[in-house]
N, CA, C and O atoms as CSV, one atom per row, in Angstrom:
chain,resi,resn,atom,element,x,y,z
A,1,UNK,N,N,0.850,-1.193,0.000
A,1,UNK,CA,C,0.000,0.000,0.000
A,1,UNK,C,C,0.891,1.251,0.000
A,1,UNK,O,O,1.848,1.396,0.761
A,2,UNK,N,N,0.454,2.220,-1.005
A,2,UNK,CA,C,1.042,2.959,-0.887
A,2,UNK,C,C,1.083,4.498,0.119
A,2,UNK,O,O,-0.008,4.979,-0.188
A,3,UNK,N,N,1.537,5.199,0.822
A,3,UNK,CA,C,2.058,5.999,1.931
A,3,UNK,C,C,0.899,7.256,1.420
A,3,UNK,O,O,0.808,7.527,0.223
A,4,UNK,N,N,0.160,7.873,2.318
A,4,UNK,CA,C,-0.674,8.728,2.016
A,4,UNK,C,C,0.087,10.510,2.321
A,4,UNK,O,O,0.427,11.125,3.332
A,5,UNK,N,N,0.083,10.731,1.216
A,5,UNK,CA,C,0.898,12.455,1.175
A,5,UNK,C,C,-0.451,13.235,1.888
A,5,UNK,O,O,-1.606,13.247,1.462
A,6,UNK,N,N,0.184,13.989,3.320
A,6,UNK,CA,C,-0.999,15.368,3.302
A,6,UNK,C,C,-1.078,15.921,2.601
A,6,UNK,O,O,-0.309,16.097,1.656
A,7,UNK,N,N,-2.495,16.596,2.946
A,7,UNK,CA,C,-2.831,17.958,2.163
A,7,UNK,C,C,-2.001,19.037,1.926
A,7,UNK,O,O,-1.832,19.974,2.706
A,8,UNK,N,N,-1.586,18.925,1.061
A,8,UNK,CA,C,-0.331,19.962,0.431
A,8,UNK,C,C,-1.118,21.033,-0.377
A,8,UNK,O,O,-2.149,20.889,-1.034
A,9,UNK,N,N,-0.280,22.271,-0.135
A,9,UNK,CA,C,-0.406,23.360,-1.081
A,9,UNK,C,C,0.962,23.888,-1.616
A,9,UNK,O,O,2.057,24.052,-1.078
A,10,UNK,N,N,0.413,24.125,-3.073
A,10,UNK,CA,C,2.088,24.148,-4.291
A,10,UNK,C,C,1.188,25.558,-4.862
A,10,UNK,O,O,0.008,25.908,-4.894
A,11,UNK,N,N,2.131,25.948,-5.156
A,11,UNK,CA,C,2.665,27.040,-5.971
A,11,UNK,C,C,2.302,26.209,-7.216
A,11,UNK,O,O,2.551,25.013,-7.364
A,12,UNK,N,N,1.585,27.142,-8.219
A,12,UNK,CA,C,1.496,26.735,-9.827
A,12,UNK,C,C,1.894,27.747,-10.236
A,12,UNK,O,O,1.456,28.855,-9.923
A,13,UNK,N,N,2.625,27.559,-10.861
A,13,UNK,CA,C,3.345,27.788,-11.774
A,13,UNK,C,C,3.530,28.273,-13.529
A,13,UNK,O,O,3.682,27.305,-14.275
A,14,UNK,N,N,3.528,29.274,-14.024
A,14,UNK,CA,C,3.208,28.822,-15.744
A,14,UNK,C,C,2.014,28.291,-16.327
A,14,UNK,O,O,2.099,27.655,-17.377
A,15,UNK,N,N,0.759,28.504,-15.691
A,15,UNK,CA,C,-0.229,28.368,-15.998
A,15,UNK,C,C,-1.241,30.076,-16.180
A,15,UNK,O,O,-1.373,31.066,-15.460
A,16,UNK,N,N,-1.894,29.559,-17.873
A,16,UNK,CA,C,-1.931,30.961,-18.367
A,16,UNK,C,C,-3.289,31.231,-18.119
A,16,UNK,O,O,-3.479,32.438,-17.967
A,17,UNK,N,N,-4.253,30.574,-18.028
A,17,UNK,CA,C,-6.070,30.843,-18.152
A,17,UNK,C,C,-6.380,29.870,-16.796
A,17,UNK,O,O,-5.837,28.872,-16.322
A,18,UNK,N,N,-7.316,30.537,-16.504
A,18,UNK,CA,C,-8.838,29.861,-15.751
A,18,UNK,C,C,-9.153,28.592,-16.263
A,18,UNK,O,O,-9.338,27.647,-15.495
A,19,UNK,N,N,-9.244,28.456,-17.658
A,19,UNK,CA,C,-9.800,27.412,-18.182
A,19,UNK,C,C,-8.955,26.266,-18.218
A,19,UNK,O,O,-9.435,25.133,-18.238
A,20,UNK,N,N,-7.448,26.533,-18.231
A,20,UNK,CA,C,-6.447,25.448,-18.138
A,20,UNK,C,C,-6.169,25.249,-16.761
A,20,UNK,O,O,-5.269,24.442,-16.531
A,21,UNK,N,N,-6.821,25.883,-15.612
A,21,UNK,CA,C,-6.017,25.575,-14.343
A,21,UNK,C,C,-7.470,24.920,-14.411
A,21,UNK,O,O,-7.078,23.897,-14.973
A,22,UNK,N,N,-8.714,24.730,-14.288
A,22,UNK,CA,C,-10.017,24.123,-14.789
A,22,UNK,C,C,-10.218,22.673,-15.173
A,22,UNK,O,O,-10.978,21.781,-14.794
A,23,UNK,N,N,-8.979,22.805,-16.321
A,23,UNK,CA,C,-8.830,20.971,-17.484
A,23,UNK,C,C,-7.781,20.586,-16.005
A,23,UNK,O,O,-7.968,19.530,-15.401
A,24,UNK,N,N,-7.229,21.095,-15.776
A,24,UNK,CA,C,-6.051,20.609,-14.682
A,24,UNK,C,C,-6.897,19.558,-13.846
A,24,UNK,O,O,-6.931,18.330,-13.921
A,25,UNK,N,N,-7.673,20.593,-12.895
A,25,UNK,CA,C,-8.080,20.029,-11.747
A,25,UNK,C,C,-9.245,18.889,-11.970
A,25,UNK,O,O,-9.617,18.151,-11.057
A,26,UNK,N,N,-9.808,18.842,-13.400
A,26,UNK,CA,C,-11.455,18.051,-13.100
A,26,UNK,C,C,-10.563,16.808,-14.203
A,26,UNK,O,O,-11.058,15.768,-14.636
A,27,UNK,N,N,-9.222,17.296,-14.438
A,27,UNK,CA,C,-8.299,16.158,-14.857
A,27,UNK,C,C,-7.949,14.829,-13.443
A,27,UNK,O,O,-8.238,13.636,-13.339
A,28,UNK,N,N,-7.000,16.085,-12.303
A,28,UNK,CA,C,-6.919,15.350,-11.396
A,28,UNK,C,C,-7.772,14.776,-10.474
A,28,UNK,O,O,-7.429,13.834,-9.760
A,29,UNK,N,N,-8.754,15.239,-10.452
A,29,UNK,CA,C,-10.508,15.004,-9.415
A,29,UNK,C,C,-10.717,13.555,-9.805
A,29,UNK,O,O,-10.932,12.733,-8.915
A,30,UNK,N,N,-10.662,13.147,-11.216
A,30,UNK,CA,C,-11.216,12.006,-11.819
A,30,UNK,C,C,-9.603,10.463,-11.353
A,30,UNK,O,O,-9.820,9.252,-11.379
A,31,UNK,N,N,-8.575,10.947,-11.093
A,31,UNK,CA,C,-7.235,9.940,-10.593
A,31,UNK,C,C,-7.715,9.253,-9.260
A,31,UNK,O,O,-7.997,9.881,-8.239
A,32,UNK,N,N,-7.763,8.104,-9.375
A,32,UNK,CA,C,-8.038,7.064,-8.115
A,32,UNK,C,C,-6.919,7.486,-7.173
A,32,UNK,O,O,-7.072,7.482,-5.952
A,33,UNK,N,N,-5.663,7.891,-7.842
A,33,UNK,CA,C,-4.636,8.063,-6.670
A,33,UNK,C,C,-4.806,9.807,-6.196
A,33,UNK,O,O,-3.818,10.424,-5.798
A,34,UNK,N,N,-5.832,10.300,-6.278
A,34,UNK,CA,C,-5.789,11.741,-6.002
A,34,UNK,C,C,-7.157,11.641,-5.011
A,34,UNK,O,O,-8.254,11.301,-5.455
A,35,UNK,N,N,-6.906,12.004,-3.548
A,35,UNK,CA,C,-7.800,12.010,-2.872
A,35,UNK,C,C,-8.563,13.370,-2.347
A,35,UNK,O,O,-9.477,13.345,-1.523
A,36,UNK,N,N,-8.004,14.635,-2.995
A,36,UNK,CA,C,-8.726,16.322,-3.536
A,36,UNK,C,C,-7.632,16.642,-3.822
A,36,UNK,O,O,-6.444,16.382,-3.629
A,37,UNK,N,N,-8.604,17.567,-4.572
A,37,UNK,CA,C,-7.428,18.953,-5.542
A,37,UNK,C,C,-8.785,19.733,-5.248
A,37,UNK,O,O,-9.922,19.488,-4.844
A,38,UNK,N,N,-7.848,21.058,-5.778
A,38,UNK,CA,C,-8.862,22.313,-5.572
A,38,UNK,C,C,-7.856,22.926,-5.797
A,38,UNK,O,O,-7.174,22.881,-4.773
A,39,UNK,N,N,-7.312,23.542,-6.641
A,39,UNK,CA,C,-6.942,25.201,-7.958
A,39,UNK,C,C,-7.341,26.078,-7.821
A,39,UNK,O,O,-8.303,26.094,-8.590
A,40,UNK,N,N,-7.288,27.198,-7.191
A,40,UNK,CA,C,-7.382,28.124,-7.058
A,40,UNK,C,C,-6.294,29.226,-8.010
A,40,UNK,O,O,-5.145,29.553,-7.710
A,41,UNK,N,N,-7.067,29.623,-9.175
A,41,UNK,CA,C,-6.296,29.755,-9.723
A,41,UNK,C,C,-5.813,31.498,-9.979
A,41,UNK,O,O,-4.932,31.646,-10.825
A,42,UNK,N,N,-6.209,32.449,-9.473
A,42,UNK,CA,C,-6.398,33.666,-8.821
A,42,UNK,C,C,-5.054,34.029,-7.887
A,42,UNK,O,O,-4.313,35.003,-8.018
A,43,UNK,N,N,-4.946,32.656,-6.640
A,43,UNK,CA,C,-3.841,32.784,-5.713
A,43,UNK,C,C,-2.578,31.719,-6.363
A,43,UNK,O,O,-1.631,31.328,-5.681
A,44,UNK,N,N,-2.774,31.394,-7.664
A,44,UNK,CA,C,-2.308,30.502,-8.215
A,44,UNK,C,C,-1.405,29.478,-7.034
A,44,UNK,O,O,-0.183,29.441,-6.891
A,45,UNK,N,N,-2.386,28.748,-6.327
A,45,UNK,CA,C,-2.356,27.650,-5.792
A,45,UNK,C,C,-3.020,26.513,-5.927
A,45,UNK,O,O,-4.191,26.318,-6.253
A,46,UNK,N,N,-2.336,25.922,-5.703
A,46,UNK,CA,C,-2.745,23.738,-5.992
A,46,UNK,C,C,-3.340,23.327,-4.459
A,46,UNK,O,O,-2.503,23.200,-3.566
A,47,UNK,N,N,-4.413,23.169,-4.220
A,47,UNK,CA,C,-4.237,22.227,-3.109
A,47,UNK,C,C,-4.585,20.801,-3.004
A,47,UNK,O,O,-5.740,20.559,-3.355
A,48,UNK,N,N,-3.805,19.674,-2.565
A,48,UNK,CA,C,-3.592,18.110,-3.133
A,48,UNK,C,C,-3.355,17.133,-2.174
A,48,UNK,O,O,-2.435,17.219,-1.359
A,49,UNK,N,N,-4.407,15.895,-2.251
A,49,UNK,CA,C,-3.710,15.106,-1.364
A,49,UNK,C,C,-3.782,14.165,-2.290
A,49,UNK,O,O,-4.767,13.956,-2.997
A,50,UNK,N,N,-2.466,13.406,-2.326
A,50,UNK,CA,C,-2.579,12.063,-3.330
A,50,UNK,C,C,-1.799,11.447,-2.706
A,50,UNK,O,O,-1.156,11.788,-1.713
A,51,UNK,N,N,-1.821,9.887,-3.616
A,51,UNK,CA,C,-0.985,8.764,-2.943
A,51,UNK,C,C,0.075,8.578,-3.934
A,51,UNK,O,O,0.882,7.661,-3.782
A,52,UNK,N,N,0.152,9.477,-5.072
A,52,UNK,CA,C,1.342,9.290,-6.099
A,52,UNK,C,C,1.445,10.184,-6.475
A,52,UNK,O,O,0.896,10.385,-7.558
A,53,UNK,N,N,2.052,11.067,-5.967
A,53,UNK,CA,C,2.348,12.725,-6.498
A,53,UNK,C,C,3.247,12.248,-8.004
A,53,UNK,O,O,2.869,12.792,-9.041
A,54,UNK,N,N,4.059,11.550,-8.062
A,54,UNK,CA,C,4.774,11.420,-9.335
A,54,UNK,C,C,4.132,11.261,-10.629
A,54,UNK,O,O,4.626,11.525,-11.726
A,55,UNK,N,N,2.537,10.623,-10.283
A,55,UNK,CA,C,1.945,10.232,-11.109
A,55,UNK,C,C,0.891,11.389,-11.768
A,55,UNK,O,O,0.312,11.419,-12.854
A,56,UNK,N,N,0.909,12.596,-10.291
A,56,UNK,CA,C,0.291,13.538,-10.641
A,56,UNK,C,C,0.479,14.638,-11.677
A,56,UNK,O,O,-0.216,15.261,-12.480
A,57,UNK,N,N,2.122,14.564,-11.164
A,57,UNK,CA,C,2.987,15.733,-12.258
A,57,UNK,C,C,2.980,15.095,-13.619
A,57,UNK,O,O,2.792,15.818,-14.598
A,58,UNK,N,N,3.185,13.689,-13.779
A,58,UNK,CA,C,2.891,13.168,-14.964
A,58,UNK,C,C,1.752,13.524,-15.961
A,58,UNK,O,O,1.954,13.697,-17.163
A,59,UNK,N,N,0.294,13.639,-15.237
A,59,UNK,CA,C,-0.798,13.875,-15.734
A,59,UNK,C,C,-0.723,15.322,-15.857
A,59,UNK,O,O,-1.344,15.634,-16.872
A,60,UNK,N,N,-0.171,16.491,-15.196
A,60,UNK,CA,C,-0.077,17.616,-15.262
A,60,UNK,C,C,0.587,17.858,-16.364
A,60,UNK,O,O,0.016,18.578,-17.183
A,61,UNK,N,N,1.761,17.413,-16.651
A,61,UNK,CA,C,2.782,17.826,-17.803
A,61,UNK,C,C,2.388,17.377,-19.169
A,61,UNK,O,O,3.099,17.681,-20.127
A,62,UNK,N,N,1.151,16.573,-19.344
A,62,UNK,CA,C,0.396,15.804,-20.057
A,62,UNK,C,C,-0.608,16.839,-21.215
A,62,UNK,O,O,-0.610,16.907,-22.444
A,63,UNK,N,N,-1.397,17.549,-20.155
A,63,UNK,CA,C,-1.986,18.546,-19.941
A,63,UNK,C,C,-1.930,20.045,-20.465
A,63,UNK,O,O,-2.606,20.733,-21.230
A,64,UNK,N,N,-0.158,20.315,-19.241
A,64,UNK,CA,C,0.040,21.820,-19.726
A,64,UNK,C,C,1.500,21.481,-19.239
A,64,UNK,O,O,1.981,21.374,-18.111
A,65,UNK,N,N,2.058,21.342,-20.579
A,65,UNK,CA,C,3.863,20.713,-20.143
A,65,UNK,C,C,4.721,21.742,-19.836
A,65,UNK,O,O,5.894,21.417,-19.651
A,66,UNK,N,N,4.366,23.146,-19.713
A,66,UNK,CA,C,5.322,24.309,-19.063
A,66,UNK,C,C,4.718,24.169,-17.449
A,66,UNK,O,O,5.724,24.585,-16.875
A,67,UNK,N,N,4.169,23.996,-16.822
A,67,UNK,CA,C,3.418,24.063,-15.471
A,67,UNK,C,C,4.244,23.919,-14.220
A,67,UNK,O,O,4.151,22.701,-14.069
A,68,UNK,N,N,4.790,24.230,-13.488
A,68,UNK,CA,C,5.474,23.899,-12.579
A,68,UNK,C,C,4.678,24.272,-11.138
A,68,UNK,O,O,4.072,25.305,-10.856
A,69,UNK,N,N,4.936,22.842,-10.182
A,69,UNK,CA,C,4.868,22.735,-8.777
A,69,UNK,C,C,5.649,23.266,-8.061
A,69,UNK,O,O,6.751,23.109,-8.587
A,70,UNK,N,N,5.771,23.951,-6.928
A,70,UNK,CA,C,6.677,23.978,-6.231
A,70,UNK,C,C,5.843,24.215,-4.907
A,70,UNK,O,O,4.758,24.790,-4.986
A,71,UNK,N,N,6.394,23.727,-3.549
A,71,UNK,CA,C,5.604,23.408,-2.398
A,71,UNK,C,C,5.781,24.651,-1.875
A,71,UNK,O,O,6.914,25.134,-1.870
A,72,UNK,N,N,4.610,25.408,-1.317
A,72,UNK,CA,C,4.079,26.971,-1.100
A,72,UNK,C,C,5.538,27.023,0.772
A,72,UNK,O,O,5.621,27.927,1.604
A,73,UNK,N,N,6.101,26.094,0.732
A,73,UNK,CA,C,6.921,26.562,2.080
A,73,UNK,C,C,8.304,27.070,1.648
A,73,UNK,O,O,9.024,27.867,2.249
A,74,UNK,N,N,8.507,26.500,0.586
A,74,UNK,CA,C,9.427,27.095,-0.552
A,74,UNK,C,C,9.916,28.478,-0.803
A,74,UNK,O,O,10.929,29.111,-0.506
A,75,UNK,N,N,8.455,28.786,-1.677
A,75,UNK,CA,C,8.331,29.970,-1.732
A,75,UNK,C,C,7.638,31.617,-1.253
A,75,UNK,O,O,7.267,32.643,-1.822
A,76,UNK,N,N,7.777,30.979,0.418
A,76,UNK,CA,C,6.745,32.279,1.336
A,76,UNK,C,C,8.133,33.126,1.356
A,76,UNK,O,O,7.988,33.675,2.448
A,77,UNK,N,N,9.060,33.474,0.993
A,77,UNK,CA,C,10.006,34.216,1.343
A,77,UNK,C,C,9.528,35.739,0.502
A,77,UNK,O,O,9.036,35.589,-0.616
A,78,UNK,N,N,9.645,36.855,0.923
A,78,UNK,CA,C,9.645,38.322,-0.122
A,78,UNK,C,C,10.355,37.734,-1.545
A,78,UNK,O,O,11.404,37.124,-1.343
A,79,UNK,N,N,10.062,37.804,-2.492
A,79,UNK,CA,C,10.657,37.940,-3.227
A,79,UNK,C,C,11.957,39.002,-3.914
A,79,UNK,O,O,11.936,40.034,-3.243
A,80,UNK,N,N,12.826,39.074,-4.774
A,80,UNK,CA,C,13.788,40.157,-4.923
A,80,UNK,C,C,13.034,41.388,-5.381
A,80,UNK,O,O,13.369,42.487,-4.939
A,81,UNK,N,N,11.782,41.237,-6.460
A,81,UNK,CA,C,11.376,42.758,-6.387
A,81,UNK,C,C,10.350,43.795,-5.284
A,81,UNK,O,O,9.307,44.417,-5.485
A,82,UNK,N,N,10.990,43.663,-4.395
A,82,UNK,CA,C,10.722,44.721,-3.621
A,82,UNK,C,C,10.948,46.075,-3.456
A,82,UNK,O,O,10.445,46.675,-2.506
């Protein structure tokens, strides 16, 4: 059995419309190994619990192959343009 990932929130990344952060999520909603998503795509955040994140980015890059994850603890720092 495979190890259950918490509820994570990522940073998205390179995603250009509503309608593609949209195909994203009712992409991942429908994965047996995805137990919620919810895109918020405004605060351009992911929020995800799955049992195969590898399998997730797979289906993501599938999708919209510029897209990048990165886990929101990452990137809470100010950024340089301040």
């Amino acid at each position: 059995m495979m190890a259950q990932h918490p509820n994570e929130k990522y940073l998205i990344k390179n995603i250009d419309c509503p309608s593609c952060g949209a195909k994203i999520e009712n992409h991942l909603a429908k994965m047996a190994e995805v137990d919620f998503v919810s895109l918020d795509f405004a605060n351009q955040t992911l929020h995800l619990k799955t049992s195969d994140f590898d399998r997730v980015i797979e289906q993501i890059q599938q999708i919209e192959p510029d897209v990048e994850l990165i886990p929101k603890g990452q990137n809470d720092r100010p950024s340089d343009s301040e």
